[in-house]
C-alpha positions in Angstrom: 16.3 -10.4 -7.5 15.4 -11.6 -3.5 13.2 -9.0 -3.2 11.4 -9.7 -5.9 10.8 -13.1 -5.7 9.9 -12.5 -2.1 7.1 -10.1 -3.2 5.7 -12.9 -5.3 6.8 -15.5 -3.0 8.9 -17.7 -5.0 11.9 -18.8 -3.3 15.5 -18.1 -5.8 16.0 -20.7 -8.5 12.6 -22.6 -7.6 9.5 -22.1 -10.1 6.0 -23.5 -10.3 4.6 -23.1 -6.7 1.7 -22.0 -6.7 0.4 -18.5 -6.0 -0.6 -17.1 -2.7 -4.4 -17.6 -2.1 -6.3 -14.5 -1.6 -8.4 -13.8 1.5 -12.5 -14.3 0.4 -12.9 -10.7 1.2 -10.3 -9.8 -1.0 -11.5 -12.1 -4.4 -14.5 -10.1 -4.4 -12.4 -6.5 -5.1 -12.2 -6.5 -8.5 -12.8 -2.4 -8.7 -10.8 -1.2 -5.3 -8.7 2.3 -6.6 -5.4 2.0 -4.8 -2.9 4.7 -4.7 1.1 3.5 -4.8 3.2 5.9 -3.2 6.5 4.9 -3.8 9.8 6.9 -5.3 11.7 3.3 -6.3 11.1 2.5 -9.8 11.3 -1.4 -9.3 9.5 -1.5 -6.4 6.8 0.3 -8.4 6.4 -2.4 -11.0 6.4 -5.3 -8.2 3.6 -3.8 -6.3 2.3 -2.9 -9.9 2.0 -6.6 -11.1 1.0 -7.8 -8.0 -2.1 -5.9 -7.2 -3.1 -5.4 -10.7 -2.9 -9.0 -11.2 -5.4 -9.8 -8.0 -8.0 -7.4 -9.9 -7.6 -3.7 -7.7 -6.6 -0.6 -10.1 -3.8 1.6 -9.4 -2.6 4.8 -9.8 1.3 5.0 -8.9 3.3 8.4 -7.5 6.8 8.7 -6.7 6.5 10.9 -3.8 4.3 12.3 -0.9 3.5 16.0 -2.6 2.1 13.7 -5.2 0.1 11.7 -2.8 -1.4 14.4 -0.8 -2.5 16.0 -4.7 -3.7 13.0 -5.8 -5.7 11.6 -2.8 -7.3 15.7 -3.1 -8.2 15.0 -6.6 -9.5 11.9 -6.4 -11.5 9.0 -4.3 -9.1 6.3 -3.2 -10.2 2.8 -1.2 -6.5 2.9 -0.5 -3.2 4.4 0.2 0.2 1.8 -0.1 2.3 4.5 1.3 6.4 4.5 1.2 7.9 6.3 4.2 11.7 7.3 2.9 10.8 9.0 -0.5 12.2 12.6 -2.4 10.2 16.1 -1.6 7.9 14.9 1.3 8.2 11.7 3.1 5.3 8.7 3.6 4.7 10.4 7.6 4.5 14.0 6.5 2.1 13.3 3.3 0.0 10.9 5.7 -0.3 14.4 8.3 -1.5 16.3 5.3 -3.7 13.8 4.3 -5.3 13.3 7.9 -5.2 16.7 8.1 -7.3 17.8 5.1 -9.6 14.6 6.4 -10.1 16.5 9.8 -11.3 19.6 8.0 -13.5 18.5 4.9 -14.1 14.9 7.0 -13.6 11.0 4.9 -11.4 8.9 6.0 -8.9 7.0 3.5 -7.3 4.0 4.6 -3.3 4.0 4.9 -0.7 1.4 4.9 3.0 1.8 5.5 5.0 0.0 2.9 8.7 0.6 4.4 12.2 -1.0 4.5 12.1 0.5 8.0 12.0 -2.9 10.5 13.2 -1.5 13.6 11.7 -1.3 16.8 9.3 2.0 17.1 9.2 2.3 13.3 5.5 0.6 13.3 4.4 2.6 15.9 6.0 5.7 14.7 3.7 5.0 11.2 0.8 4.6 13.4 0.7 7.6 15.4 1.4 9.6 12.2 -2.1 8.4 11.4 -1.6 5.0 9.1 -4.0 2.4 9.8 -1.3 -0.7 9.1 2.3 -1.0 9.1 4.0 -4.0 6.6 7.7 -4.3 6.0 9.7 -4.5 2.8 10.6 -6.3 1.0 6.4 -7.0 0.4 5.5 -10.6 1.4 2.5 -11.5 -0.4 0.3 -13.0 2.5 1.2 -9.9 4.9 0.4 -7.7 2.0 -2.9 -8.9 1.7 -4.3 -9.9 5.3 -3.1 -6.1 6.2 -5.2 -4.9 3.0 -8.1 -7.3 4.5 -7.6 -5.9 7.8 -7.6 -2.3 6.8 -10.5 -2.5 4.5 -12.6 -4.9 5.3 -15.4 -4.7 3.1 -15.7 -3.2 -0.3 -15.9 0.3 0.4 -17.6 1.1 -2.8 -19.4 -1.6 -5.4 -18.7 0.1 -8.7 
């Protein structure tokens, strides 16, 4: 129950405050396609809720294979990418990914969503070719300024 009242930053036993206030760069995205990677069904419907509730459209998979497929398939603005997941982890999907990018070119932004806090673990993401690293459980305001940071822009206007 922490963790998810951390994700929506609401402290345990204490309602009403108000929600977290978007970046201005971020209130425009009402049409950004993200792609969820994650294998943890409740951290699924957090991140859900969240961004589907600050307008971007998601497409959730539970593991890296899935990713890799999907982000082939299909045009993303952005990957929120697990690291510890079944079949093919968040570092080894991100390879593919960059991989495939350095062959048929594009360049889809990545973010590390991980319980992994320890020292080396960000820069272990980064050199594995993620553009930003956040830790779990997702804090609202970090979620967002490293989504601002990442994408800037609108990548598309659909």
């Amino acid at each position: 129950m922490a963790a998810i009242c951390t994700a929506f930053q609401k402290p345990v036993g204490q309602s009403g405050r108000p929600p977290a206030v978007l970046p201005a760069t971020l209130q425009r995205r009402t049409s950004q396609r993200v792609l969820l990677v994650e294998d943890n069904p409740v951290n699924q419907t957090v991140a859900r809720r969240l961004l589907e509730k600050h307008g971007f459209s998601l497409k959730v998979v539970g593991n890296g294979r899935e990713a890799v497929a999907a982000t082939a398939e299909e045009p993303f603005d952005l990957v929120l990418m697990d690291i510890e997941m079944p079949e093919m982890d968040g570092l080894d999907a991100t390879g593919a990914i960059r991989e495939r990018e350095r062959v048929h070119g594009g360049h889809v932004p990545i973010i590390a969503m991980t319980a992994h806090a320890m020292k080396g673990d960000q820069e272990r993401c980064l050199r594995a070719g993620m553009d930003a690293y956040v830790t779990k459980p997702i804090r609202t305001a970090e979620l967002f300024a490293a989504i601002e940071t990442t994408i800037g822009e609108p990548a598309r206007a659909d």
